[in-house]
N, C-alpha and C positions, 0 to 999 in steps of 0.2 A: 093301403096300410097307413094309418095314422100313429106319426111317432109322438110319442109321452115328452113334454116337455122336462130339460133336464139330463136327460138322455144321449149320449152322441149318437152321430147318425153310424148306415157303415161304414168303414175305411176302404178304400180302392185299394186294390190288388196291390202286388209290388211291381206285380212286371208292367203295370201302367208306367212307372216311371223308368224304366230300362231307355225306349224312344227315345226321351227329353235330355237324358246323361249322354246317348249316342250323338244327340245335335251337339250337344255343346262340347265334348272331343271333335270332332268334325270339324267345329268354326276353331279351336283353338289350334289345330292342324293345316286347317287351308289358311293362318296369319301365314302373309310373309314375312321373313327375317331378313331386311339388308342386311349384308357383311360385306368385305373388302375381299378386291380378288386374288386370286394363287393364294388362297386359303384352305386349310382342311376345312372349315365353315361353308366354304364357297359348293362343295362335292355334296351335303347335305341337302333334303329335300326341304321344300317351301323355304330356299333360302335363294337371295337378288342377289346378284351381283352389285356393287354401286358402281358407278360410271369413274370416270377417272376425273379429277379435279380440275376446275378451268385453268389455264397456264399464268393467266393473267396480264398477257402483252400487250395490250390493247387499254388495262385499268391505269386508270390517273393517278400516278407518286403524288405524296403530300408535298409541298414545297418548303423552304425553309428562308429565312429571312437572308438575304442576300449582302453584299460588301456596298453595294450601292446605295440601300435602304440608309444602311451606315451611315456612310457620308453626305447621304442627299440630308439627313436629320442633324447632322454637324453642321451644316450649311456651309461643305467644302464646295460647292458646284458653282460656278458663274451663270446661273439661270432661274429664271422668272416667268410665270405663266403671263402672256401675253392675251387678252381676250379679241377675237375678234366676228365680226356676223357667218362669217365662214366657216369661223372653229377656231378652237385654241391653237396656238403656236409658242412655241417657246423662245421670250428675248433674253438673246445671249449678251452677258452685260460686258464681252470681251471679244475682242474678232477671233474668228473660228479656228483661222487659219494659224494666226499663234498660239493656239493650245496644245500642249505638249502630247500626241497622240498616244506615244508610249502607253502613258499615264490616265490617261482619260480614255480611250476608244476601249480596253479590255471591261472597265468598271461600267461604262453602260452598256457592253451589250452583256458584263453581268446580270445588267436588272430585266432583261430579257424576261427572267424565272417573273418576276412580276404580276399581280393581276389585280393589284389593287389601285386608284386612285389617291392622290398623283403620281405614284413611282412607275406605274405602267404607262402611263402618258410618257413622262418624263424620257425615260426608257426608251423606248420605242422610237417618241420623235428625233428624241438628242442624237440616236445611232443614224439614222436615215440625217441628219444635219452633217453630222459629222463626216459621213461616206461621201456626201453632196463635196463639202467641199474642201476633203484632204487630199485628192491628187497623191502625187510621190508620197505622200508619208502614210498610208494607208499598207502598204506593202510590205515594208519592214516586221508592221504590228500584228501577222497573219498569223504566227503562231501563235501570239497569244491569247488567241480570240477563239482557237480551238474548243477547249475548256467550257469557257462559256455558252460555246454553241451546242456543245454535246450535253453541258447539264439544263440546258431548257428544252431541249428537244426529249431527253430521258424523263420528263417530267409526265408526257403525255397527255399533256393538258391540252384542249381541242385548239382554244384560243391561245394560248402558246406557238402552238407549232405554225397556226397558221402566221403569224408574227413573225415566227423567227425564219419561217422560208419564204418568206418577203423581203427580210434583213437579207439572207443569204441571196437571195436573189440581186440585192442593188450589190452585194459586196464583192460580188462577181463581175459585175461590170461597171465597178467605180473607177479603178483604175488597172491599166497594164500590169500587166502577167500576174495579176491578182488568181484568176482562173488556175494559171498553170503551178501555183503557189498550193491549190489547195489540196490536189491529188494527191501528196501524199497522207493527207488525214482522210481520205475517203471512208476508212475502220473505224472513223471514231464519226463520222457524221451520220453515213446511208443505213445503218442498220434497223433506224430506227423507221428510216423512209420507204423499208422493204416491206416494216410491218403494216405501216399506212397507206401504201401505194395505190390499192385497190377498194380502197375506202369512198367510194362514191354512190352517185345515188342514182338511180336508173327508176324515172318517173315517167317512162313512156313519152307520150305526148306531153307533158305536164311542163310545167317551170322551172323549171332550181332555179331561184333566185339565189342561191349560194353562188350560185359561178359568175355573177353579176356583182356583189359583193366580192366577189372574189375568197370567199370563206369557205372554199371547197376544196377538202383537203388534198385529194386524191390528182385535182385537176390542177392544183398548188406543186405540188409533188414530182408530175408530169414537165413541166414547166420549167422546175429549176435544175429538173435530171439534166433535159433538153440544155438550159444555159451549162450546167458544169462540162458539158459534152461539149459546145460550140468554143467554149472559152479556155479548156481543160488542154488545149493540145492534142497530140497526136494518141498519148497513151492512157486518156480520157475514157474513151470508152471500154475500154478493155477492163480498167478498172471497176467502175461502174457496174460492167458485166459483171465482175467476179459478184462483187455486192447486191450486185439485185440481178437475179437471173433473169427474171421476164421482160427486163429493158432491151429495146430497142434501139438500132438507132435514127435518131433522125437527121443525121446529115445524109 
C-alpha cells in the first residue's frame, strides 16, 4: 500500500500507550524518599529512614586568637628567636628563674591553642623552658594552668593535643607533688583523652613512624595516663577509672 503524499499515516492504537504510562508510575514509585525517623513518613512505603547524624567528638573546633598572641604582638615577652644548626630555641633576654610564674607560666601555656608560626614555636618551647626550670614555683601555679589545658585539648586539633600531652606529661614530672596536685581536675582534663584513647593505627607488620615521632596519639595518651597514675598518689587511679573506663593499671 503506497500512501499519497500529504496524507497522515495511521495512528496507533491508544492502548499502545497504556505499557509506557505503567513504566513511568512504576519508576516514580520505586523513587525512594529519605525522611527522618519516628515519623508518620517514616511508616510510608518507598520511604529510608536517614541514619542519625555524626556526634561530631572527634571534628576539629575552630580556634580563636588567644591572650598570648596579645601580648607576644605588644612585645610584653622577654624573648627572641635564637637560630641554631639544631633548630630554633628561644633566647631569654632575662634569667628564667626570676620570672614571675604566676604571671607568665598560665599565658604560655595559653598559646598552647596556637598553630601558627611564631606563636606556636614560642608557645610550646617557652612552656617546656619554663617547667625546665621553675622547681618550687611551678606548684602554686597548677590551678591556673587548668583552663588552659582544657581549652587546647577541646580544640581537637591533632597537632594540638599531641603538644599539649607532651606539656602535661613534663608538668607532671617537673616538680613535687605536682602529680598529686592535678587529680582533682581530672573532669576537666581526661574526657577528652577518653575520646582519643583508642585512636591508633594498627599496620600490621608495617611502620608507624608516628610513634617514632612520637606524633601518635593514642600511644601519647597511654603514656601520660601511665604518668598521672605513677605520679597521682594513691587515689590516682581510681580517678582515672572513673574517667576512662578502659584504663588499666600499670602499676
Amino acid at each position: 500500500m503506497v500512501m499519497e503524499e500529504g496524507r497522515p499515516g495511521p495512528s496507533k492504537p491508544a492502548g499502545d500507550r497504556r505499557p509506557q504510562q505503567r513504566e513511568k508510575k512504576e519508576k516514580k514509585q520505586d523513587k525512594q524518599q529519605p525522611c527522618e525517623g519516628f515519623s508518620i513518613k517514616a511508616m510510608m512505603k518507598n520511604s529510608v529512614v536517614r541514619g542519625p547524624p555524626p556526634a561530631g567528638s572527634v571534628k576539629q573546633r575552630p580556634a580563636k586568637h588567644t591572650a598570648f598572641r596579645k601580648f607576644y604582638e605588644r612585645g610584653d615577652f622577654p624573648i627572641a628567636v635564637q637560630h641554631e644548626c639544631a633548630g630554633n630555641k628561644i633566647a631569654w633576654k632575662v634569667e628564667i628563674e626570676d620570672l614571675d610564674y604566676h604571671y607568665f607560666l598560665p599565658l604560655f601555656f595559653d598559646g598552647l591553642c596556637e598553630t601558627e608560626f611564631p606563636y606556636e614555636f614560642f608557645a610550646r618551647q617557652g612552656v617546656h623552658d619554663l617547667l625546665e626550670h621553675g622547681g618550687s614555683k611551678i606548684l602554686p601555679v597548677v590551678p591556673q594552668l587548668i583552663i588552659p589545658i582544657k581549652n587546647a585539648l577541646n580544640l581537637r586539633n591533632r597537632q594540638v593535643l599531641c603538644t599539649t600531652l607532651k606539656v602535661i606529661q613534663h608538668l607532671v614530672v617537673s616538680a613535687e607533688m605536682v602529680g598529686e596536685a592535678l587529680v582533682p581536675y581530672y573532669r576537666q582534663i581526661l574526657p577528652v583523652l577518653n575520646i582519643f584513647k583508642h585512636m591508633n593505627v594498627n599496620l600490621g607488620d608495617g611502620i608507624e613512624y608516628s610513634q617514632q615521632k612520637r606524633e601518635n596519639i593514642g600511644v601519647l595518651i597511654q603514656e601520660t595516663l601511665e604518668l598521672l597514675e605513677r605520679y597521682g598518689g594513691e587515689n590516682a587511679y581510681i580517678n582515672i577509672k572513673y574517667m576512662i573506663p578502659t584504663y588499666w593499671s600499670c602499676m
